[in-house]
C-alpha positions, 0 to 999 in steps of 0.5 A: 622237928621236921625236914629239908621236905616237910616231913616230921621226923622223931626227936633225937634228944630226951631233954631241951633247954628251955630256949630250944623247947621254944623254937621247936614250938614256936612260942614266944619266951612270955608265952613259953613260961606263962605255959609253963607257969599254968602247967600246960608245959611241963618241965624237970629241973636238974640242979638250977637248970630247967629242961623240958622233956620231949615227951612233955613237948609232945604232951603239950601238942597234943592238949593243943589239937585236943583243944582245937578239935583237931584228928588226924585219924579221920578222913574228911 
């Protein structure tokens, strides 16, 4: 998540509806369970509701940039 200055701030909660993993990825909801469908996203169920756990968002970000070649670590 990030803040009124655009800095990312840690997640505050454990699980997330689906629709609110989905805003915090900016997914569209076909795109979000195709995702979800080809295990790229991972999710729990409790009962016949489906969450995604904050560390499977953070799972799935960092098979994004892992796939986009992306490190944060190096200097240019």
């Amino acid at each position: 998540m990030s803040s009124a200055d655009g800095t990312v701030t840690e997640m505050t909660k454990y699980m997330y509806k689906v629709t609110e993993a989905m805003t915090l990825l900016s997914l569209s909801r076909s795109v979000f369970y195709e995702q979800m469908r080809a295990g790229r996203i991972k999710f729990v169920k409790q009962g016949r509701a489906t969450f995604i756990t904050a560390s499977a968002i953070k799972a799935y970000v960092k098979l994004l940039e892992q796939e986009a070649g992306v490190r944060y670590d190096e200097t240019a």
